[in-house]
C-alpha positions as CSV (number, residue, x, y, z in Angstrom):
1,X,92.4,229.6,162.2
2,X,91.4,232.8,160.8
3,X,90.8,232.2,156.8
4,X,90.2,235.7,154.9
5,X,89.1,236.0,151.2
6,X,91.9,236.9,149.4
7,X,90.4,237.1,145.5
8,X,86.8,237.7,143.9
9,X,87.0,237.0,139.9
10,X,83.9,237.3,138.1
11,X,84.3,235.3,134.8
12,X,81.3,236.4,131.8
13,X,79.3,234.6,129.0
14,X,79.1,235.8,126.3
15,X,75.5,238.0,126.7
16,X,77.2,239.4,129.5
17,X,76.2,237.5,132.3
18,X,78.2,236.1,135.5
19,X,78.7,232.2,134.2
20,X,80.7,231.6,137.5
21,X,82.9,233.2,140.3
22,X,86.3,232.3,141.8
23,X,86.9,233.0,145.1
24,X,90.2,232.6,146.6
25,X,90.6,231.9,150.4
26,X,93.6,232.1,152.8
27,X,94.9,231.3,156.2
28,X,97.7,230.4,158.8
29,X,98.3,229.9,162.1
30,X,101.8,228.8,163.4
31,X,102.9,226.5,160.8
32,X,99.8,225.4,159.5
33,X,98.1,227.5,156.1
34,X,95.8,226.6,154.0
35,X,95.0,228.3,150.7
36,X,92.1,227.4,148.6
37,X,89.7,228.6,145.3
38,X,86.3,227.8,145.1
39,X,84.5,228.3,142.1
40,X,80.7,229.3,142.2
41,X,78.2,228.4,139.8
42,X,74.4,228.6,139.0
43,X,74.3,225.2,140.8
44,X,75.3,226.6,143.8
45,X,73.0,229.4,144.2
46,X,70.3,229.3,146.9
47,X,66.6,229.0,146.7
48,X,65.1,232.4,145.6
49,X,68.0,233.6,143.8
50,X,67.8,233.4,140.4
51,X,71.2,234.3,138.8
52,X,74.9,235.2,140.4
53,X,73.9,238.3,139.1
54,X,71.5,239.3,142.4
55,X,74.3,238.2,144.7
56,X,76.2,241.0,146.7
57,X,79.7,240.2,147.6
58,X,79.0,239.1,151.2
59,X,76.4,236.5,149.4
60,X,79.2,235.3,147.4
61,X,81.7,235.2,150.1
62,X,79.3,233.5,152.3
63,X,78.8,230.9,149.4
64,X,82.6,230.5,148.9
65,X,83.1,230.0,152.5
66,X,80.2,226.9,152.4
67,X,82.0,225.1,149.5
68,X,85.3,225.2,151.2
69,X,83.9,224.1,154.2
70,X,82.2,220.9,152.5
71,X,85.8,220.1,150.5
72,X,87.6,220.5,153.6
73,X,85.6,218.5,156.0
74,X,87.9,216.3,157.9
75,X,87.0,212.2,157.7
76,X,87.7,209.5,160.1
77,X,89.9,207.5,157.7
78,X,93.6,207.8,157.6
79,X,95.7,208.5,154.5
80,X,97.4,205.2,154.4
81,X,93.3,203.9,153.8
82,X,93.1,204.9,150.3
83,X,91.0,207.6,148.7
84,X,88.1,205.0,148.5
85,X,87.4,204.6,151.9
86,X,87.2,208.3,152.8
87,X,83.6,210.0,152.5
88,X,83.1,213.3,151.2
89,X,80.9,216.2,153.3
90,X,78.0,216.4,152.0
């Protein structure tokens, strides 16, 4: 499934500065979609960058794209398990 980025919000402090960004994802194929926002945050950036600031909006997308892969990761446990049983990606 192809999954485009479909929104970029930048949300601002106070002093100006990017606190966080939303990214919104989207995709289908046949009767399956999935549509999706991540929300990037200083704890999220990668070694060597200091703020969300020095990101370019590839960076971010790229960034976006890793958090939804981690939150979408498919487990081996079934529904009908409980939420307890399943692990999350790390």
């Amino acid at each position: 499934m192809q999954i485009k980025m479909s929104n970029l919000n930048y949300n601002f402090d106070n002093n100006g500065n990017t606190s966080s960004i939303n990214i919104s994802f989207s995709g289908n194929e046949g009767s399956n979609f999935i549509s999706a926002t991540m929300v990037v945050t200083p704890d999220d950036l990668p070694q060597g960058v200091d703020t969300l600031d020095d990101l370019n909006r590839k960076q971010v997308q790229n960034l976006g794209r890793e958090k939804l892969a981690k939150y979408t990761a498919l487990t081996t446990a079934t529904p009908n398990q409980g939420s307890n049983s399943t692990e999350t990606a790390k």
